[in-house]
C-alpha positions in Angstrom: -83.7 59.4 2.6 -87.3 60.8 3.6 -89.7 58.8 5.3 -91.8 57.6 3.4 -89.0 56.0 1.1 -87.7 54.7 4.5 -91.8 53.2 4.7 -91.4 51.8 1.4 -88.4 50.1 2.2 -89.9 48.3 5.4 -92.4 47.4 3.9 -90.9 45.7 1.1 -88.7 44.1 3.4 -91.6 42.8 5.5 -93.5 41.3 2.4 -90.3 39.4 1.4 -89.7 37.5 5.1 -93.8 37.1 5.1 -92.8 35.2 1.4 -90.0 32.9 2.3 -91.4 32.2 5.8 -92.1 28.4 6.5 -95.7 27.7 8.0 -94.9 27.0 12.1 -92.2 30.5 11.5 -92.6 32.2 14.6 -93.2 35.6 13.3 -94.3 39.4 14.4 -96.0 41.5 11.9 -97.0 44.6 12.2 -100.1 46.2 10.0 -102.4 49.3 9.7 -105.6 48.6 12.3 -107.7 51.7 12.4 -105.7 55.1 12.7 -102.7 52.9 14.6 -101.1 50.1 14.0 -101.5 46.3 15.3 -98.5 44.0 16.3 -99.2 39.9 15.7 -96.8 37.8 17.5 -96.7 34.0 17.0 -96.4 31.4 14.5 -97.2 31.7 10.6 -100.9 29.0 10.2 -101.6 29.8 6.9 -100.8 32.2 3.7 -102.9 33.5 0.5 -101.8 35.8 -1.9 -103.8 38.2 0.0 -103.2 37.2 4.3 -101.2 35.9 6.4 -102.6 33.9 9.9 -100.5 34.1 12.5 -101.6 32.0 16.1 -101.2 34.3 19.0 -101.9 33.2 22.3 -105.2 35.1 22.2 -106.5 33.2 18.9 -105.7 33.5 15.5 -105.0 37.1 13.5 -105.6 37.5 9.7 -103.2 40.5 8.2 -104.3 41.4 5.3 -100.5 42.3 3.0 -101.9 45.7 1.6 -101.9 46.4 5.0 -98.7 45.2 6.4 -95.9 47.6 7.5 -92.7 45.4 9.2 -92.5 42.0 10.0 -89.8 39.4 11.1 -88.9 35.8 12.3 -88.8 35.7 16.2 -86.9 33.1 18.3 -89.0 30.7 20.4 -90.3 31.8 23.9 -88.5 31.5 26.8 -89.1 27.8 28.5 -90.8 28.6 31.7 -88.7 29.0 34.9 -88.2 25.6 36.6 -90.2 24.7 39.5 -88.2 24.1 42.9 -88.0 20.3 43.6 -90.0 19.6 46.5 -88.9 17.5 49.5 
């Protein structure tokens, strides 16, 4: 299999779990951004036929599909570590 059929496949893949996903999914999609490529992490906010918004911790992202290359559900972060009881 060459890559870009390997590509294709990811990407196909990614645009079916951005489909099903539930708004409040917590999600990481990765799209084209400049001559790289951009990760957003967080929860699914809203969906067009066009773009996804997902809430990151630094604000919302719109991903625009055509430019999508992977994405997948997440589990929930870690609960932070439990502050020692004091006396």
């Amino acid at each position: 299999m060459h890559a870009d059929e390997q590509a294709a496949i990811a990407r196909a893949r990614a645009l079916g779990v951005l489909h099903d996903a539930a708004i409040g999914d917590r999600l990481v999609v990765r799209a084209h951004h400049g001559d790289g490529a951009q990760d957003a992490l967080g929860d699914l906010v809203a969906r067009t036929p066009d773009a996804v918004t997902i809430a990151t911790r630094r604000g919302p992202v719109e991903v625009q599909l055509a430019d999508v290359v992977a994405a997948k559900p997440v589990p929930p972060p870690p609960p932070p570590p439990a502050r020692p009881a004091r006396r």
